[in-house]
N, C-alpha and C positions, 0 to 999 in steps of 0.2 A: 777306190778310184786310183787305180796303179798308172802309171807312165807306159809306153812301150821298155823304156829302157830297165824298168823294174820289172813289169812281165817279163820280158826275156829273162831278164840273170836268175829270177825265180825259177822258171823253168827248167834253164839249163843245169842249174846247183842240185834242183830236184831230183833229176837225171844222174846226177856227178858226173856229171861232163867237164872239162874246160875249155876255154876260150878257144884254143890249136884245134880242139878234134869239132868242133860246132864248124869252125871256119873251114878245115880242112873238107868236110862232107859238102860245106854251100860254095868252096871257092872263095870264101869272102875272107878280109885277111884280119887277124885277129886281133890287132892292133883298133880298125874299123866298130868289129864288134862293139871290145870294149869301150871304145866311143859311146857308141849305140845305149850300151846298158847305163851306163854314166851320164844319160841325158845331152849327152855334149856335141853331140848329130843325130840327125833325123835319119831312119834308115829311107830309100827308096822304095816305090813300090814295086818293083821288081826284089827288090831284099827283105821287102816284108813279106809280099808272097812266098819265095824260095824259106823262110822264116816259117810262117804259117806251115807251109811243108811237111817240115823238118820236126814240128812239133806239132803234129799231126791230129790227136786227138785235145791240143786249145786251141786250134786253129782259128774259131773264131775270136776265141779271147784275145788273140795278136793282133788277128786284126782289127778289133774294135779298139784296142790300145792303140793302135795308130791311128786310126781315123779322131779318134776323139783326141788326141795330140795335137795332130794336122790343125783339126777346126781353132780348141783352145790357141792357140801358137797366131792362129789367124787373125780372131779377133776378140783375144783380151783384154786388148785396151782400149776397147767401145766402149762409150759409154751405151749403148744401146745393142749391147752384146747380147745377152741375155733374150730380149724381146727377139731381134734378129732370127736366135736360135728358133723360140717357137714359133714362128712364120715356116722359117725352113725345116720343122717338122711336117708343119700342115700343106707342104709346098710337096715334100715328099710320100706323104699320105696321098695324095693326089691326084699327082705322078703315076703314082703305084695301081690306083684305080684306074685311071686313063687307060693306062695299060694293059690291065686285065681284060680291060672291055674289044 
């Protein structure tokens, strides 16, 4: 259960990238990044996407990293966090069928 900001620096280290040439390709400034990988800002989704990108075959893994961030960050301090969650699976499940049909 990695963070976004740990998936990223994972990936980019994997790479041997650093911080200048990651930012330099998305325009993003690298000071930002390292923010980002630090946990110490949420990227946006427009920067997670240009992110998922850029790291093209985890693409999902980024962005499930963020989404499950997002949600965590939202409501961990429920007490009725947890149950919330699986409602809004089954709300999402649903959804999904609605859909197809």
């Amino acid at each position: 259960m990695k963070s976004i900001g740990q998936t990223l620096r994972e990936l980019r280290e994997s790479r041997g990238l650093l911080l200048r040439e990651v930012g330099a390709s998305l325009s993003i400034d690298p000071t930002l990044l390292s923010k980002i990988e630090r946990n110490d800002r949420m990227p946006t989704k427009g920067q997670v996407n240009a992110l998922s990108e850029f790291y093209e075959d985890k693409k999902h893994e980024v962005i499930i990293a963020w989404l499950s961030d997002k949600l965590v960050y939202e409501i961990q301090d429920e007490d009725l966090a947890l149950t919330a969650m699986k409602v809004a699976e089954q709300k999402i499940e649903h959804l999904k069928t609605y859909k197809a049909q």
